[in-house]
C-alpha positions in Angstrom: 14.6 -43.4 -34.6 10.9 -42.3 -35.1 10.9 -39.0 -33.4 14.6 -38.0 -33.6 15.5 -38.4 -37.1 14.0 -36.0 -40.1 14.2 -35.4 -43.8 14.2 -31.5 -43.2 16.9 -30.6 -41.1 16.5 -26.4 -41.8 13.1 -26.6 -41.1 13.4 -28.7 -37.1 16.4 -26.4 -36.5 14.4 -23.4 -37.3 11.4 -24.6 -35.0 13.5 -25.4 -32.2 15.6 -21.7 -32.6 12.1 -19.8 -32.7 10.8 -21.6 -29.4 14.2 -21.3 -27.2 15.9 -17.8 -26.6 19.4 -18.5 -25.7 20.3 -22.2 -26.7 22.2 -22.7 -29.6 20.6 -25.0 -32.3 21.8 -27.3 -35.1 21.4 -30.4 -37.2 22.4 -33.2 -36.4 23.6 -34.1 -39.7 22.5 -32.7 -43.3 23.7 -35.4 -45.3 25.1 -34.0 -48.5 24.7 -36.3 -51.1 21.1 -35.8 -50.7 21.0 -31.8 -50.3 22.9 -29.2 -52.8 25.4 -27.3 -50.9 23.8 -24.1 -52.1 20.5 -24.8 -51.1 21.8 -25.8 -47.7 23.8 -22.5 -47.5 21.3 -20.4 -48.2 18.6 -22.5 -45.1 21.3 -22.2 -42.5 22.0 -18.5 -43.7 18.9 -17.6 -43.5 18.8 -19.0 -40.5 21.7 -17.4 -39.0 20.0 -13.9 -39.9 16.9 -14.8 -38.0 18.9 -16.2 -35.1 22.1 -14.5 -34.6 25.1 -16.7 -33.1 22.7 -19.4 -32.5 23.1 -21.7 -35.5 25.3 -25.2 -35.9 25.5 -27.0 -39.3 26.6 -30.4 -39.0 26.9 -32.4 -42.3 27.3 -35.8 -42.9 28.5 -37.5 -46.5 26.1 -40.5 -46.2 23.0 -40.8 -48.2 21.1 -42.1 -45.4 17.7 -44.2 -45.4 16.8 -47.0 -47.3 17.7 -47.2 -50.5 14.6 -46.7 -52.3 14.1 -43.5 -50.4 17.2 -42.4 -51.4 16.9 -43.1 -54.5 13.6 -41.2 -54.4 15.4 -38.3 -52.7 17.9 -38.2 -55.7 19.6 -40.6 -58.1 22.7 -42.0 -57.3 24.2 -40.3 -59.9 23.7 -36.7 -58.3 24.5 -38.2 -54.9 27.8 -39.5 -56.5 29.0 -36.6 -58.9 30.7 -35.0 -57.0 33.4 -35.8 -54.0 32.2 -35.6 -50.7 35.2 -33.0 -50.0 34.1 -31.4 -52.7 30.9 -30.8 -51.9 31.8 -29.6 -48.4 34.3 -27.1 -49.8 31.5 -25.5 -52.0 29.1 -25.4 -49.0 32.0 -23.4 -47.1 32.4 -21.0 -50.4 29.2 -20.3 -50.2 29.1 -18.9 -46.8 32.1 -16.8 -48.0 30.6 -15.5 -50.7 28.7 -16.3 -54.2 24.7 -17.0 -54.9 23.7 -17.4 -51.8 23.1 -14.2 -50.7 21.6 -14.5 -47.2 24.6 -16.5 -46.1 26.9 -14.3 -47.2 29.3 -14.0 -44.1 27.3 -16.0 -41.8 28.6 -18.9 -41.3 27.6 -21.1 -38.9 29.7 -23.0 -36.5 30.0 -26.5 -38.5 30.4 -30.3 -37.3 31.3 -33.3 -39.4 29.3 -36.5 -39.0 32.2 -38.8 -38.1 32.9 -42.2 -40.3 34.3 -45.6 -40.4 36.1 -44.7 -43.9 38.0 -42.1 -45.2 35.9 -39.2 -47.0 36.1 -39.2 -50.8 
């Protein structure tokens, strides 16, 4: 997937969003285990302020990449912690409102990865 896939999903979708005038933009996937929902709220609302209505999350629960890259990216442990629902329900809070201030009330649209198994 050389070419398509990437470890900084805020920073592709910003790129794309500041070359295009009228397309929306998202990721493709931010896989949560391996980003904290805050810091992923606070990229896509700052996003969101810099590109108004143009701006798609899409989130994913699997850790991605080979394991010693993900292990790299952060221990299993922190990947594991905490419930994938769980996770995404604190993303969602923090568009609502809370710490991350530039997302406050700007949520983007959002898409779920899809997967063979039932989220835990």
């Amino acid at each position: 997937m050389r070419g398509v896939a990437c470890a900084a999903p805020a920073v592709v979708v910003g790129r794309v969003a500041a070359a295009t005038t009228r397309i929306r933009v998202g990721s493709g996937g931010v896989l949560l285990p391996n980003h904290a929902p805050l810091v992923v709220a606070e990229q896509f609302g700052t996003l969101g302020i810099f590109r108004p209505g143009r701006i798609d999350l899409g989130a994913g629960r699997a850790p991605g990449g080979r394991r010693p890259v993900v292990d790299l990216v952060r221990s299993e442990e922190a990947r594991t912690a905490v419930p994938f629902r769980e996770q995404l329900a604190r993303l969602l809070d923090h568009f609502r409102s809370g710490p991350a201030v530039p997302a406050v009330g700007l949520r983007p649209e959002m898409w779920l990865l899809g997967s063979s198994r039932p989220a835990t």
